[in-house]
C-alpha positions in Angstrom: -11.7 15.3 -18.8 -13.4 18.8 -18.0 -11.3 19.1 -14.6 -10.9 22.8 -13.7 -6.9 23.0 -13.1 -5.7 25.4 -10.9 -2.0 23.8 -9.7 -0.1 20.9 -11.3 2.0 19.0 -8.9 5.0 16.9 -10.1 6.0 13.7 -7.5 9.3 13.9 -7.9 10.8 10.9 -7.1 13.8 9.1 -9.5 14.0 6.1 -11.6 12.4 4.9 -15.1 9.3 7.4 -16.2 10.5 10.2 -14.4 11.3 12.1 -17.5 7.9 11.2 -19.1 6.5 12.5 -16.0 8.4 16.0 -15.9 7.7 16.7 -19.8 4.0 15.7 -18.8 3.4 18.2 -16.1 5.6 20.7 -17.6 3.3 20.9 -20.6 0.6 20.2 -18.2 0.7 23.4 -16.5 1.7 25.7 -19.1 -1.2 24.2 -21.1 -3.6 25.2 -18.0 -1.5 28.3 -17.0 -0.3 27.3 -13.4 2.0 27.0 -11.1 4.2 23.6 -11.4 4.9 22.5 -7.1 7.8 19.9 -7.1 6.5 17.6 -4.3 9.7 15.4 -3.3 8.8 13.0 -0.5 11.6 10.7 1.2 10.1 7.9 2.1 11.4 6.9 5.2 8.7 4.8 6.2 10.4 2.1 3.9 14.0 3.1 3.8 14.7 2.8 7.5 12.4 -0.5 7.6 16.1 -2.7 7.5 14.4 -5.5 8.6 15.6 -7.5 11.8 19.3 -6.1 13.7 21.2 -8.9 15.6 22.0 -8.3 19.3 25.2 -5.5 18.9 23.6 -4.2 15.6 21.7 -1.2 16.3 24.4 1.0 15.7 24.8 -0.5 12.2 21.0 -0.3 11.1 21.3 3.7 12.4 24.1 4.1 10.2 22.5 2.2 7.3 19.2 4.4 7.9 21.4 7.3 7.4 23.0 6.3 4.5 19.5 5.9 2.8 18.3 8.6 3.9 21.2 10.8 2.8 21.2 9.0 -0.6 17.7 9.5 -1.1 18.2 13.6 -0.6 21.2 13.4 -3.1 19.1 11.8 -5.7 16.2 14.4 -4.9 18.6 16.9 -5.2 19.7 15.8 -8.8 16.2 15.3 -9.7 15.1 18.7 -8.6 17.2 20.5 -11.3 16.2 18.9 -13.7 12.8 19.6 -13.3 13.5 23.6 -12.6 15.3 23.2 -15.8 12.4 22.0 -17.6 10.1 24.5 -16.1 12.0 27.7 -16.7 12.5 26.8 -20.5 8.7 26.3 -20.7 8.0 29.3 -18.9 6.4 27.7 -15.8 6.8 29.0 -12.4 8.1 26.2 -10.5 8.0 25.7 -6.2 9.3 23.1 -4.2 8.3 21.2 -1.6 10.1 18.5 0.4 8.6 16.0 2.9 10.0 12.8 4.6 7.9 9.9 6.1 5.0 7.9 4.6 4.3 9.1 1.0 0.4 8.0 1.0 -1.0 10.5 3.3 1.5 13.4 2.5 -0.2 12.4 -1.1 -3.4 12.8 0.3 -3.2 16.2 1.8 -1.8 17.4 -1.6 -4.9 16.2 -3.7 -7.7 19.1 -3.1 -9.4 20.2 -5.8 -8.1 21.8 -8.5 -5.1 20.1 -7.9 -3.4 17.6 -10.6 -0.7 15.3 -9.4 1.8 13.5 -11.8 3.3 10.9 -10.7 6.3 8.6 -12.7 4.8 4.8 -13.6 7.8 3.1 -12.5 9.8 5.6 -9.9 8.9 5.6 -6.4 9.7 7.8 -3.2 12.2 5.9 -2.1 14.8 6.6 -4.9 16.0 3.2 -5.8 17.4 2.5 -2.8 15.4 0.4 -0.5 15.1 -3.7 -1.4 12.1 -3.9 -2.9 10.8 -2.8 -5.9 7.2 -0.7 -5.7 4.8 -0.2 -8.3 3.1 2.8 -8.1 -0.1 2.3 -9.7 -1.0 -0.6 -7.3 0.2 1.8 -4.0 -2.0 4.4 -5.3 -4.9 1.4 -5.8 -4.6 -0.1 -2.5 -4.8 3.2 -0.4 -7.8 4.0 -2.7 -6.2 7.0 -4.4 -7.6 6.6 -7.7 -5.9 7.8 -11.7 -7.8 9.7 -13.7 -7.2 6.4 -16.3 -4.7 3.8 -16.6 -1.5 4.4 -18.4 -0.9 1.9 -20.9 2.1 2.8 -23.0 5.8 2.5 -21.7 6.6 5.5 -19.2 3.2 7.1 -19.6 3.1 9.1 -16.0 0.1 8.6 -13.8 -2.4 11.6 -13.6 -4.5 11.7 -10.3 -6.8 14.6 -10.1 -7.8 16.1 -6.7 
């Protein structure tokens, strides 16, 4: 693909394929010569969804939201030294950024042009911890955010070009 390059950023999110994903963008941008932006997004939108509280239980289902949500910037945490890891033996120069609420159209406002997002195959923004499991590839699908291709071989990351 003849896509002009200009910024590589790296959903960081944990789970399976999240190391593919790092060693993809990390060679991605030093390939291309740009900056790597670690975009970690808490999902909130799913981990304080704790579905139906009995009458009494609305102190419970705050607590429980906390608990997510604190869990979820743990794992970010862990997952955010690993990749400055990975980018300062490459040589990369490496930025963060950290959002929390619907991952779609924080996703969105990243992808202008020039800008390549990697995203894990398996891993999704909310870290493991809410119920159900989410595939990426059809989230992107159904909010019409389109991969450059499909990946087809184990934790091949997903590459969506701005």
């Amino acid at each position: 693909m003849n896509q002009k390059i200009e910024k590589v950023v790296l959903g960081i999110a944990s789970g399976p394929g999240m190391d593919a994903a790092i060693t993809h963008a990390v060679a991605m941008a030093k390939a291309h010569q740009v900056d790597l932006a670690g975009l970690a997004i808490i999902d909130t939108s799913r981990l304080h969804d704790v579905g139906p509280v009995p009458v009494g239980g609305n102190y419970y289902a705050k607590q429980l939201r906390n608990t997510l949500t604190a869990g979820a910037r743990r794992r970010v945490a862990e997952t955010v030294e690993v990749v400055e890891e990975a980018a300062t033996q490459a040589g990369v120069r490496f930025g963060l950024y950290v959002e929390e609420g619907d991952p779609i159209p924080i996703l969105r406002d990243r992808l202008t042009d020039g800008v390549a997002l990697v995203l894990s195959r398996q891993a999704w923004f909310d870290y493991g911890l809410a119920d159900r499991k989410i595939a990426p590839m059809s989230k992107l699908k159904h909010h019409r955010i389109t991969p450059a291709s499909e990946p087809r071989d184990g934790d091949a990351p997903i590459v969506v070009f701005g």
